[in-house]
GUMISE-54236 format. One line per field, with one value per residue (C-alpha): x, y, z; residue in three letters; residue number from 1. Coordinates in steps of 0.05 Angstrom, whole numbers. Example, Ala and Ser with C-alpha at 12.3 -4.5 7.8 and 13.67 -1.06 7.14 Angstrom:
! GUMISE-54236
c1 = [246/273]
c2 = [-90/-21]
c3 = [156/143]
loke = [ala/ser]
zake = [1/2]
! end
This chain:
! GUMISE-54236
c1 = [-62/10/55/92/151/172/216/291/280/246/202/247/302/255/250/328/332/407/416/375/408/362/337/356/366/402/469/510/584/611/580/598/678/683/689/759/777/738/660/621/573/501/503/547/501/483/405/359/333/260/194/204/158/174/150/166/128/168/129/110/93/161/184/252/269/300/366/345/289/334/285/231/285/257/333/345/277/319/382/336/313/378/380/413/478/526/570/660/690/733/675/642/694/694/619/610/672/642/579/598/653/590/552/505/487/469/433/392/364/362/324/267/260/234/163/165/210/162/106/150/178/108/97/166/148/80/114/171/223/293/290/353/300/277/336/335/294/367/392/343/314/351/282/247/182/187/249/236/297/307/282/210/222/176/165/220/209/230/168/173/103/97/121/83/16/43/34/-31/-2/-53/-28/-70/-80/-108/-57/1/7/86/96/52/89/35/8/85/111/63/81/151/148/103/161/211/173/165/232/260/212/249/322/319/384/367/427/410/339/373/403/339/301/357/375/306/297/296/369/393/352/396/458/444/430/503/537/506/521/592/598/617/580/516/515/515/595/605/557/582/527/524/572/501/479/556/552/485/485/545/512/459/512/541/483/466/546/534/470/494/541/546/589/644/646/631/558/505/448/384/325/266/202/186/112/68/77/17/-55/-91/-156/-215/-262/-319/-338/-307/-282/-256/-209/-136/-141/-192/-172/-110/-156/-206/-143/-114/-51/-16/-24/47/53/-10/19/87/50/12/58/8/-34/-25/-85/-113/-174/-180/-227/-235/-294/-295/-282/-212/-153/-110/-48/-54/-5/-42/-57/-91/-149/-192/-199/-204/-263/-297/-285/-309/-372/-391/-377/-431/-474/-473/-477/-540/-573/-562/-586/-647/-656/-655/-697/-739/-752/-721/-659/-610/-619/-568/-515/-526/-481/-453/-405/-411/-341/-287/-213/-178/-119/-64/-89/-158/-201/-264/-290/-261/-297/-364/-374/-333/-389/-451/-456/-464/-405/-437/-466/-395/-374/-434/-416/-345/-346/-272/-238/-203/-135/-138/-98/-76/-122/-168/-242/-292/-351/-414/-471/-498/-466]
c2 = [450/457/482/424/409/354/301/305/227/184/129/98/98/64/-1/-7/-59/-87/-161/-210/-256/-302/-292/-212/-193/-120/-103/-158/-153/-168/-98/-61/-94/-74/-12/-22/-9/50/75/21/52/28/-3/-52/-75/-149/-152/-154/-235/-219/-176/-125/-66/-4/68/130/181/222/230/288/329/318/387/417/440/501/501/551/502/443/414/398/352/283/254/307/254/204/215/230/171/128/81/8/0/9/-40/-13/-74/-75/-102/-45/2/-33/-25/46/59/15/54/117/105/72/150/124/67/101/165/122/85/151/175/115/127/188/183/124/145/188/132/88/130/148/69/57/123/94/33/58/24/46/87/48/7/66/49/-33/-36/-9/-67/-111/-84/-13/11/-17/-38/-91/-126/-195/-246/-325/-343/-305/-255/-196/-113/-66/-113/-178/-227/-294/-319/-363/-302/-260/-308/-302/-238/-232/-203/-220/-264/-265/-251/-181/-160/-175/-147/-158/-107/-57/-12/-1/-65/-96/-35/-51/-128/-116/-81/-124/-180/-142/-122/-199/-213/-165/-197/-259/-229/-166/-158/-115/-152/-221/-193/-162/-237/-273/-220/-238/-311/-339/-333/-412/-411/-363/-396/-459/-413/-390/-463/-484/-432/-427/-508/-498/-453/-394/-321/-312/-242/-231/-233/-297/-340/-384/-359/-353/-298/-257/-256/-239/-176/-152/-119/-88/-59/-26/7/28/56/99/122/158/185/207/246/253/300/266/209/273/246/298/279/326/348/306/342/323/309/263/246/205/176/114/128/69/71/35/-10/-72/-67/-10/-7/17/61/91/108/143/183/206/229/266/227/187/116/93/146/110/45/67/87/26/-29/-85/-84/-142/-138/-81/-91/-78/-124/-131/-156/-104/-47/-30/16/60/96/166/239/270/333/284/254/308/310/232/233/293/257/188/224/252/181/157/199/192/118/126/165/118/53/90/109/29/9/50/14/66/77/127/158/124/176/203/148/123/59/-7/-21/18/-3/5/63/75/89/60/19/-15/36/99/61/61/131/147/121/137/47/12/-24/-83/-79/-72/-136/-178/-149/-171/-238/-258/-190/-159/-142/-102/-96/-40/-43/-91/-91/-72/-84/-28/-63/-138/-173]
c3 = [-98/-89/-136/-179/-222/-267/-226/-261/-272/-315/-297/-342/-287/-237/-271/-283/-235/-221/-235/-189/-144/-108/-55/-47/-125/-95/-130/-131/-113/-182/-204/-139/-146/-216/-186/-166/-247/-259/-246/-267/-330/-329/-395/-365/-310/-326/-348/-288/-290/-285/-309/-352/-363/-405/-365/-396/-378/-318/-242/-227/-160/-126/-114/-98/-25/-16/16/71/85/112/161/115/83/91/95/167/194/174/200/274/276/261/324/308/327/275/249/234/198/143/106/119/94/32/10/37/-10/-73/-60/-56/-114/-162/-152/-213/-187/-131/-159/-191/-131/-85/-144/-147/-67/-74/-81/-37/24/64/68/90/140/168/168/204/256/272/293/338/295/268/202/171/150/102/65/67/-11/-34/-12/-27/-100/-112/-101/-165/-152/-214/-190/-193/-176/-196/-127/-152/-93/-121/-108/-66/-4/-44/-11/-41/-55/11/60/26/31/111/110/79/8/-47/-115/-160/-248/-225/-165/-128/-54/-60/-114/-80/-42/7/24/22/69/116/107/110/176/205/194/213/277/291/275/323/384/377/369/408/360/292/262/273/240/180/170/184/135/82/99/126/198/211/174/231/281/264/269/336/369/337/363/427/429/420/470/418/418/380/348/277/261/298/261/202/136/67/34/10/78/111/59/76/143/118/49/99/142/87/62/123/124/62/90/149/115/43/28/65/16/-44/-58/-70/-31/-59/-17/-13/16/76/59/23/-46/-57/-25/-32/-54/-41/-107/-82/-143/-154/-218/-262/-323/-312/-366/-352/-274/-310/-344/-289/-244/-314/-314/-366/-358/-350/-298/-264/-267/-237/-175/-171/-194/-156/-218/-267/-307/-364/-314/-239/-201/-122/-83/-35/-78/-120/-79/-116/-112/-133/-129/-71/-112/-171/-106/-112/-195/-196/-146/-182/-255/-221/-195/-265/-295/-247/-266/-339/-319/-279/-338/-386/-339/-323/-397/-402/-356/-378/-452/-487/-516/-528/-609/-660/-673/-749/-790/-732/-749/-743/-721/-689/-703/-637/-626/-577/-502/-523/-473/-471/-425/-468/-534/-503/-471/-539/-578/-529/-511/-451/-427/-420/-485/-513/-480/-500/-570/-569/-527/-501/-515/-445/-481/-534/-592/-639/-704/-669/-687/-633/-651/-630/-647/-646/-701]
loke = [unk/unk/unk/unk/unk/unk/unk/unk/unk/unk/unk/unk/unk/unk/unk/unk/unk/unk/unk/unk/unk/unk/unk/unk/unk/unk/unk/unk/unk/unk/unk/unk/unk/unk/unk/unk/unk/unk/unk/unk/unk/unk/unk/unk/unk/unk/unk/unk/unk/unk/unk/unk/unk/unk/unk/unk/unk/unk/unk/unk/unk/unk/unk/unk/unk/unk/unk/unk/unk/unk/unk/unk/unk/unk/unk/unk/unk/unk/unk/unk/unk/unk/unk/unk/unk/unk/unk/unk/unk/unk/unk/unk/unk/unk/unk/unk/unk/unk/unk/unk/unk/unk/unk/unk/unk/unk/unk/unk/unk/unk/unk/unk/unk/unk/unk/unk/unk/unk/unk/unk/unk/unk/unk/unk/unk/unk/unk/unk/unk/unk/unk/unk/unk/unk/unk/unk/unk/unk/unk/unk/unk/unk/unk/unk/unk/unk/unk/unk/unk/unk/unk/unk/unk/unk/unk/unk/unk/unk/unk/unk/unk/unk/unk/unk/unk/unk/unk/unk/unk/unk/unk/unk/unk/unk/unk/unk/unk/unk/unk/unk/unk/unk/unk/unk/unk/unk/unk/unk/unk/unk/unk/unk/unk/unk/unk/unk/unk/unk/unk/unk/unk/unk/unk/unk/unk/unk/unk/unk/unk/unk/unk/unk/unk/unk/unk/unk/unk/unk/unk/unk/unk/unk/unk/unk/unk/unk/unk/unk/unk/unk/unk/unk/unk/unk/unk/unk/unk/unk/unk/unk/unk/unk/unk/unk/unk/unk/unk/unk/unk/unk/unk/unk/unk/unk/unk/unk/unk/unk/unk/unk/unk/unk/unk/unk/unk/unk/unk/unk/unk/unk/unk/unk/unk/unk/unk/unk/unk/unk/unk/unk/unk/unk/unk/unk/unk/unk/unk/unk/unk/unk/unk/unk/unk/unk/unk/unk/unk/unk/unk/unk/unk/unk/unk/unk/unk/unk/unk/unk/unk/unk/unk/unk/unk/unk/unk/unk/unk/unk/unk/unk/unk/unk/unk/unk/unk/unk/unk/unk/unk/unk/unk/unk/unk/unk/unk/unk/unk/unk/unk/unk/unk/unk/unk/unk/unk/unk/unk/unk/unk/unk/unk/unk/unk/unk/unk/unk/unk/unk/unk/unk/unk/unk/unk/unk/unk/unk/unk/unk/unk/unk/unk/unk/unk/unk/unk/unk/unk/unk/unk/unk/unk/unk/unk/unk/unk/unk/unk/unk/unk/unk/unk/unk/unk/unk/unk/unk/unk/unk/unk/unk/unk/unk/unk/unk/unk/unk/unk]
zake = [1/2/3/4/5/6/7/8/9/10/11/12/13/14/15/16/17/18/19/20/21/22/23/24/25/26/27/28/29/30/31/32/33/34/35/36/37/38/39/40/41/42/43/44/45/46/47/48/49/50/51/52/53/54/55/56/57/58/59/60/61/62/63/64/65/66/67/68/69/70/71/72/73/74/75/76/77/78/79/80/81/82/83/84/85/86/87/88/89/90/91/92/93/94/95/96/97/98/99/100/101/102/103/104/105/106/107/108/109/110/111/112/113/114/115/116/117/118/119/120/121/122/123/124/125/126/127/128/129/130/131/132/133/134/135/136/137/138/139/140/141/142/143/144/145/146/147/148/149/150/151/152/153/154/155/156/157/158/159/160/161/162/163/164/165/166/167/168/169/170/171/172/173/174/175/176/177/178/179/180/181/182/183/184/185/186/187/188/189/190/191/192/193/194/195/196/197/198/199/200/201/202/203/204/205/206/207/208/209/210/211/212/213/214/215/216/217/218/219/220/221/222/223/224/225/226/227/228/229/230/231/232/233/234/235/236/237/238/239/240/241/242/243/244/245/246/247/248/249/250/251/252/253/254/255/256/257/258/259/260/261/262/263/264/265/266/267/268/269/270/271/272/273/274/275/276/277/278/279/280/281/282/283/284/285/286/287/288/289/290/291/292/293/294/295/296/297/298/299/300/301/302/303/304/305/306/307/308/309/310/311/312/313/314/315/316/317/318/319/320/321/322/323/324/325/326/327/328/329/330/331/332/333/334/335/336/337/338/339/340/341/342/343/344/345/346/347/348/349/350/351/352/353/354/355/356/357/358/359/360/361/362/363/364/365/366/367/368/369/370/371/372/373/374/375/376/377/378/379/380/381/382/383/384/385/386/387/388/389/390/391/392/393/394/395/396/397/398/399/400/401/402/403/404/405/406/407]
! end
């Protein structure tokens, strides 16, 4: 296991989305011109118009790169695999200045990426495609997995419901593909991929990705009509969509070289941050997964922001996000939960039953971080017995009675 450190952020930081603007909620030029008067300070940023969930606890794992070490920075694989053609406008200027002037702003969405970057850049590798797409969930979400926008765009990708149903997201009261950043990546990409067989022009795809790629289909066929050129500055679109190519260039300007614009740009490892990990039943409390990899639950549900529900439940068997260095402890803690499982449903089967614990109550009143599943092995009770004990109850509540015997 490799040697870890705290992050220097708080989960905290990865669910300060910037205010949503439908249909890409990314920072809105209000907050980037406000610059113009002075750095603009975070507790000035207009409230992010969608789902809200508090995380505390800080990720951990992410560990600091030594400055003789500069080729295991994840941002030098980057920079290598830069390859759309840039875009020097006056528009262009503008952002990369706003950006690069608004350094909290940005800190905070170079910090989010970092436990997400190198799977995406594996994803975006495997597929032969530009890595300025690494940086595209600044634009669209700043990064925060939660960011939800008035359009209901969802996740770091921003999938509405019916592009993500396209794309074979799930939406359901348990799950939803679009905020997890595996199954969207992989969505996202595939899109963009499709996108870019139509266009051969990563511009005109940035647009269609933003503005809906029927929009600049119609865009196209005017121009071309009129006799006038079709690349991305001579088409007549929105204002969001005119400032969006150039919020990505300016984006990759700063990468390219941050100290020219006086940004410090620190390490990120160039290796993986976290594994998905199949658990081969098809349900399993969230809690309780947070407790057989030893990690707090917030931290948990940072990493897999897809889950909607106390409860995870899948057909063909739950998958979870975990820190790679956490796999091996989940598996051996889900692999003495079986057993204890086994033994007590053989015990069962069997016609006897486990002895009554020595004035063992009736009734347990529920504390912080409890679960179901924590209650029972807590208490030496079957699960299901727990749940045909308390009909109805999924959510618990603080103080609630949970009943450990037949009423």
């Amino acid at each position: 296991m490799r040697t870890t450190r705290l992050v220097g952020f708080m989960i905290a930081a990865l669910l300060q989305g910037c205010a949503a603007n439908a249909p890409q909620p990314g920072p809105p030029d209000r907050e980037l011109a406000a610059v113009a008067s002075g750095p603009l300070e975070a507790a000035k940023l207009p409230p992010f118009d969608g789902e809200r969930r508090d995380v505390n606890e800080p990720l951990r794992g992410i560990r600091k790169v030594d400055g003789a070490d500069l080729q295991r920075d994840l941002w030098v694989r980057i920079r290598q695999g830069f390859a759309m053609p840039d875009l020097d406008n006056a528009l262009v200027r503008r952002k990369t200045r706003e950006y690069a002037a608004n350094s909290e702003y940005l800190q905070r969405m170079l910090q989010r990426s970092r436990i997400y970057l190198y799977h995406i850049v594996e994803e975006i590798e495997k597929r032969g495609l530009p890595t300025e797409l690494a940086l595209l969930p600044m634009v669209e979400s700043a990064f925060n997995p939660m960011a939800y926008s008035r359009a209901h765009a969802s996740g770091i990708w921003q999938f509405v419901p019916g592009t993500g149903k396209r794309f074979e997201l799930k939406q359901n009261s348990y799950y939803d593909g679009r905020r997890d950043v595996v199954d969207s990546t992989g969505a996202a990409l595939e899109y963009l991929t499709s996108l870019y067989k139509r266009y051969d022009d990563w511009h005109l795809v940035l647009a269609s990705y933003n503005w809906g790629e029927n929009a600049v289909a119609r865009a196209v066929a005017r121009n071309r009509k009129a006799g006038k050129p079709i690349d991305y500055a001579s088409l007549r679109m929105p204002k969001e969509t005119r400032h969006y190519v150039p919020k990505l260039q300016a984006l990759k300007n700063i990468i390219s070289d941050p100290s020219k614009y006086g940004i410090d740009l620190a390490p990120i490892p160039n290796e993986r941050y976290f594994t998905t990990v199949l658990i081969g039943r098809p349900e399993l409390d969230v809690a309780l997964a947070a407790r057989l990899a030893e990690m707090p639950v917030r931290e948990f549900k940072a990493l897999n922001p897809g889950l909607r529900a106390p409860l995870m439940r899948s057909p063909k068997g739950a998958r979870i996000v975990l820190p790679s260095e956490k796999v091996a402890i989940f598996h051996e803690n889900l692999a003495r939960l079986d057993r204890k499982s086994a033994a007590a449903n053989a015990a069962s089967s069997g016609g006897t039953r486990p002895a009554p614990k020595v004035n063992a109550p009736s009734v347990h009143r529920v504390e912080p971080g409890d679960t179901l599943s924590a209650i029972a092995l807590r208490y030496g009770v079957r699960l299901a017995d727990l749940r045909r004990w308390n009909p109805g109850v999924e959510v618990l509540q603080i103080g609630q009675r949970i009943y450990l015997e037949q009423r």
